[in-house]
C-alpha positions in Angstrom: 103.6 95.4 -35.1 107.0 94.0 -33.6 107.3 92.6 -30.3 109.9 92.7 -27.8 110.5 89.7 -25.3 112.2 90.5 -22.4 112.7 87.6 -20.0 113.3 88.4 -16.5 115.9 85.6 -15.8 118.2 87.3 -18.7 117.7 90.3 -16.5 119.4 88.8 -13.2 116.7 86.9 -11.8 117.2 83.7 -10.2 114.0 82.0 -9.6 114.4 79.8 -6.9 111.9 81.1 -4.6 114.4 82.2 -1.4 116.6 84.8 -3.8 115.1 88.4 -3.7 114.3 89.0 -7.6 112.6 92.6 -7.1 115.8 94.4 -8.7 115.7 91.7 -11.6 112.0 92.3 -12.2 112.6 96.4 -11.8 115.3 96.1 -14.8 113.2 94.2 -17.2 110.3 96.6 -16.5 112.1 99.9 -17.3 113.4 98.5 -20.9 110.3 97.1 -21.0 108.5 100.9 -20.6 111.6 102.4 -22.8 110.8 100.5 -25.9 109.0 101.5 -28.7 108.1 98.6 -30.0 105.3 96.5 -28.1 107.4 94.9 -25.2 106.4 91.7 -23.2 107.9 91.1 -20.1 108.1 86.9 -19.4 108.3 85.4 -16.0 109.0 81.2 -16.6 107.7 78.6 -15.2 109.7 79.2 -11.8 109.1 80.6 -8.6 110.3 84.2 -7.8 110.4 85.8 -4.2 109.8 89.5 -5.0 109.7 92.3 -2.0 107.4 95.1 -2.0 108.0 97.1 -5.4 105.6 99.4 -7.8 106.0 99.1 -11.9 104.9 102.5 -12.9 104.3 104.7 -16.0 103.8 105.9 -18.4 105.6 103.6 -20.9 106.5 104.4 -25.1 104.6 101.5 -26.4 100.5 101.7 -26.1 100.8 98.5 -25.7 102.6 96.5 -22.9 102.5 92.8 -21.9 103.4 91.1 -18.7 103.4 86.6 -19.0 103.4 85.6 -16.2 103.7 81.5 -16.3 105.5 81.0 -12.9 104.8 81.8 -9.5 105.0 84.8 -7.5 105.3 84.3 -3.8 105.6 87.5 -1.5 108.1 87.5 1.8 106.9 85.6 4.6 108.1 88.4 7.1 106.0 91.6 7.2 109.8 93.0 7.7 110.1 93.4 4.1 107.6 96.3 4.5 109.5 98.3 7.1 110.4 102.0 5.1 107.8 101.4 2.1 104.3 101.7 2.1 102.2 98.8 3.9 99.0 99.3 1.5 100.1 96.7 -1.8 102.5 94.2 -2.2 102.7 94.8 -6.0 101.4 98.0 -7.5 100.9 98.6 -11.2 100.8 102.6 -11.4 99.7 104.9 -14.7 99.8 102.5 -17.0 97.9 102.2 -20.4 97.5 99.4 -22.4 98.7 97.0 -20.2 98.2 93.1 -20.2 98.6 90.7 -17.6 98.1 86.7 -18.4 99.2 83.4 -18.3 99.1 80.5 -15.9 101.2 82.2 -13.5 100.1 82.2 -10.0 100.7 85.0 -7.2 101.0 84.1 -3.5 100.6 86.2 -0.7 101.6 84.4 2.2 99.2 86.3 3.6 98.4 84.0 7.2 101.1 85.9 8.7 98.9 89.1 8.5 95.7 87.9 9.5 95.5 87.5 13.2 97.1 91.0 13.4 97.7 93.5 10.7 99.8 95.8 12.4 103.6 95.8 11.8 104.6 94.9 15.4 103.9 92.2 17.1 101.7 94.0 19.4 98.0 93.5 19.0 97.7 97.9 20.3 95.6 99.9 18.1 95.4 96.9 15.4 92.0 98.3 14.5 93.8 101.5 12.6 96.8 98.5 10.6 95.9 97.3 7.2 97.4 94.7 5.3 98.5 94.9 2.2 96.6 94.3 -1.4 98.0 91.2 -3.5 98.4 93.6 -6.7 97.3 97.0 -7.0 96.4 98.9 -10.4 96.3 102.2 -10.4 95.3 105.0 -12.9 95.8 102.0 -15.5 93.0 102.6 -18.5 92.3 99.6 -21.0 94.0 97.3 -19.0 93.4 93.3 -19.0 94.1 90.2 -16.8 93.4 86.8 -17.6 94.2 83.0 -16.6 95.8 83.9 -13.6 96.1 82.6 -9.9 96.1 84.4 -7.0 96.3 82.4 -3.0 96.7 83.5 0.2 96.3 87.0 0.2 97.6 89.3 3.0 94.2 91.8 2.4 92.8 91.8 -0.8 93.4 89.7 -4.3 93.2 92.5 -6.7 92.7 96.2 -6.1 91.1 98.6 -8.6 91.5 102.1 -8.2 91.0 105.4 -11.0 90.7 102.4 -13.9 89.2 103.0 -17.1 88.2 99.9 -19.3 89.1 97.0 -17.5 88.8 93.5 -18.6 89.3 90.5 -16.2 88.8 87.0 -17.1 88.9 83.4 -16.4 90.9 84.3 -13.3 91.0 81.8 -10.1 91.1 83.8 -6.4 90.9 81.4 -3.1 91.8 82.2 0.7 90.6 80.6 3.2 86.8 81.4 4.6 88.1 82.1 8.0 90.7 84.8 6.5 90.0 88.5 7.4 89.1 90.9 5.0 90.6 89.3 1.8 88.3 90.4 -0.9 88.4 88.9 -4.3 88.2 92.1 -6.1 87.5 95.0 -4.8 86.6 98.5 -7.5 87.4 101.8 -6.5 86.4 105.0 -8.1 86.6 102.9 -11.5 84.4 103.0 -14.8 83.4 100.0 -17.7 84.6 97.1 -15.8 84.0 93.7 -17.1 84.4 91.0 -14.7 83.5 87.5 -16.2 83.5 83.9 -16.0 86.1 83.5 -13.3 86.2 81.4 -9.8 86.6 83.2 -6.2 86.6 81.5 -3.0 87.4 84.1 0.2 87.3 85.1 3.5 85.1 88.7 2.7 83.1 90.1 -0.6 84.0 87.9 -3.3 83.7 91.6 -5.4 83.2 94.9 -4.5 82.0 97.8 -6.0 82.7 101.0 -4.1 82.1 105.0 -4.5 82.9 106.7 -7.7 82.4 103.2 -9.8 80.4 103.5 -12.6 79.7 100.8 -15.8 80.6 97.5 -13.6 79.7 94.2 -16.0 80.0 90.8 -14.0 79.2 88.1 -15.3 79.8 84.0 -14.9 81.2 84.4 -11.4 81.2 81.5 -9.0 81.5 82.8 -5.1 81.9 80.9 -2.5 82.8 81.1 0.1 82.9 84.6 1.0 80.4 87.6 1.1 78.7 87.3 -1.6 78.8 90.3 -4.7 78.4 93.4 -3.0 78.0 97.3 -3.8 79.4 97.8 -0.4 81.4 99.6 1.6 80.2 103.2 0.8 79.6 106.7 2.0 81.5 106.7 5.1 83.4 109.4 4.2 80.1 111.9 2.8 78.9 111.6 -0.6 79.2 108.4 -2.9 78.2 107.5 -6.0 77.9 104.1 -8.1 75.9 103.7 -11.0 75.0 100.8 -13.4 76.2 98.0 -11.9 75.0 94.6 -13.6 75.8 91.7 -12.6 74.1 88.2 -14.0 74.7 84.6 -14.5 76.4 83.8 -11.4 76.4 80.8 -8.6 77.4 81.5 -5.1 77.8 78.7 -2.1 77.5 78.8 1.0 78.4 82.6 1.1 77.6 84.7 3.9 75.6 87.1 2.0 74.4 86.6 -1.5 73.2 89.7 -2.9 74.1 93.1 -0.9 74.1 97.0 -0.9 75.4 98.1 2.1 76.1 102.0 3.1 76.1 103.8 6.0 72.7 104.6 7.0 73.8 108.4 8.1 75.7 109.3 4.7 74.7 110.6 1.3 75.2 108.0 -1.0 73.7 107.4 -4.3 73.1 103.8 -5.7 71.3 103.6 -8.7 71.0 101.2 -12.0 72.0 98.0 -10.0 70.6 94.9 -11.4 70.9 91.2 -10.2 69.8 89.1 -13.3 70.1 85.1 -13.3 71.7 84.5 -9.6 71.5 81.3 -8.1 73.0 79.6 -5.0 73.4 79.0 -1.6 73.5 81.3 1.6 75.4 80.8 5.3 73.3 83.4 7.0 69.6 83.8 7.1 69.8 87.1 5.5 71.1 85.7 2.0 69.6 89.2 -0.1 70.1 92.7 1.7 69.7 96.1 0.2 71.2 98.6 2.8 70.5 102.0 1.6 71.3 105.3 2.7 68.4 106.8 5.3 68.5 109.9 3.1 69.2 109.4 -0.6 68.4 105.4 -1.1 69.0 103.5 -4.1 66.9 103.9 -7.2 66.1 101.6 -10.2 67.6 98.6 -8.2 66.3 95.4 -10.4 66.6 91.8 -9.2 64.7 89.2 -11.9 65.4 85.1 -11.7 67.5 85.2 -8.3 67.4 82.4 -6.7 69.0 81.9 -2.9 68.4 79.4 -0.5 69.8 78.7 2.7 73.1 75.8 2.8 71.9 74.4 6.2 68.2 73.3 5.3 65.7 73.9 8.6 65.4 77.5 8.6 63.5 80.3 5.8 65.9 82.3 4.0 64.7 86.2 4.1 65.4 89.3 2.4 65.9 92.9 4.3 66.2 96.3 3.0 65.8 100.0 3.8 65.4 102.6 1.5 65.5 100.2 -1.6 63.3 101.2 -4.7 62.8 99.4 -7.8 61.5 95.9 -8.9 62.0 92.4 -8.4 60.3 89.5 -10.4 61.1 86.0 -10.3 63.0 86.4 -6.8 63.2 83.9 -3.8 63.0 85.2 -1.0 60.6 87.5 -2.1 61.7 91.9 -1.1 58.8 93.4 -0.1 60.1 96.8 -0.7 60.5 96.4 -4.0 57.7 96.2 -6.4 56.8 93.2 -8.5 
């Protein structure tokens, strides 16, 4: 099968990191989508200062790469978002087959968003502003990332909504621990994920796994800092679901949390088929396992063997809390009482 470079620098970028290349990267993307042979757009080793801009599809080729061996910085003004959409930086929309790798790196810039989120300089009604993801893919079945770098983050690193077989791997993620809501990954209404062997260090959930997920595989994760590997986040809206979520082989340190289901107690969410296998680490908080079920559905078949978390700051006992948990746990320090042996 033939294969068709196209390199973003023949396509008008400049690369120099102050230069807007948005337009450049636009261009090589729509030949990119409009050949029928299997197309890889390739970003060099340079830096390239893109605004706010969405690749969408659907493309010709089943097939569609994207090397990225330079970096990707975002604008250090939240003025770049005025007239578009303040929810992602970079969106990757409908498209199958697509491939993302290198040694690329994207940067956020995110600090100026962290203190307020809000496009104003006004702190009123901040509570209702989000900042934008790093990348978001949506509707984007079979799709892979691999050996790429993402810093800094306005909100979260990677977004993953209405994806099909996903595949990410032998990624890097870091923000600082004191930066607000910057989730390493965060799963949305997404099925047969495979997360594996990949480092994140964050301010929030180092992965998440919210309603209409099903199929999540993560494996050979460190975490830390950050919140730990949660099923989180659900049911505030009604009824959720998430099932089979597995997760195994993983170190965290120093995170806030290190195994955690957390719903709203008044909501109708159902958790089931989650198992923690082979965790080991180090917690900030007392609490370093929680199981936070909803008060009227609960989580079934939740299995936690060989976990292993222990507290960072030695003096104090590590302890386990959950409501409305069922299922077993062998092998498991702190021991969860609520689940059976």
């Amino acid at each position: 099968m033939s294969e068709t470079v196209l390199n973003v620098m023949n396509y008008g970028a400049v690369g120099n990191g102050k230069i807007d290349d948005s337009q450049a990267f636009l261009r090589a993307w729509k030949a990119a989508c409009q050949t029928t042979h299997v197309p890889r757009v390739f970003i060099p080793n340079r830096t390239f200062l893109l605004k706010p801009l969405t690749f969408s599809g659907p493309c010709k080729s089943s097939l569609i790469y994207f090397q990225i061996m330079g970096k990707i910085v975002a604008p250090n003004s939240k003025n770049a978002w005025r007239g578009r959409p303040t929810n992602t930086w970079v969106g990757f929309f409908g498209i199958n087959g697509l491939s993302l790798f290198g040694s690329g790196q994207f940067d956020g810039q995110g600090s100026i968003w962290w203190s307020n989120p809000c496009m104003t300089n006004s702190a009123q009604n901040s509570a209702k502003c989000k900042a934008p993801a790093v990348v978001t893919f949506k509707r984007c079945n079979n799709l892979e990332i691999s050996g790429l770098t993402y810093i800094n983050p306005m909100n979260n690193h990677i977004q993953l909504t209405t994806c099909k077989n996903v595949t990410i791997s032998n990624i890097r993620i870091n923000a600082p621990e004191t930066s607000p809501n910057t989730d390493g990954i965060d799963i949305a209404s997404s099925t047969w994920v495979k997360i594996h062997n990949s480092v994140i260090t964050t301010g929030d959930d180092c992965i998440a796994v919210s309603g209409g997920s099903s199929n999540i595989d993560i494996r050979g994760i460190f975490c830390g800092p950050g919140h730990g590997i949660s099923v989180g986040a659900l049911g505030h809206g009604g009824y959720d679901v998430v099932e089979n979520v597995k997760v195994y082989n993983c170190t965290f340190k120093g995170t806030l949390t290190g195994v955690r289901i957390k719903t709203w107690q008044t909501s109708a969410v159902k958790v089931s088929d989650v198992s923690y296998t082979s965790i080991v680490g180090t917690s900030a908080m007392d609490t370093v396992i929680n199981l936070s079920c909803s008060k009227s559905v609960g989580c079934t078949n939740i299995v936690l063997d060989h976990v292993d978390i222990s507290l960072a700051k030695k003096g104090r006992k590590a302890i386990a809390t959950c409501i409305n948990a069922h299922g077993k746990a062998t092998n498991t320090k702190p021991a969860i009482k609520c689940l059976l042996p």
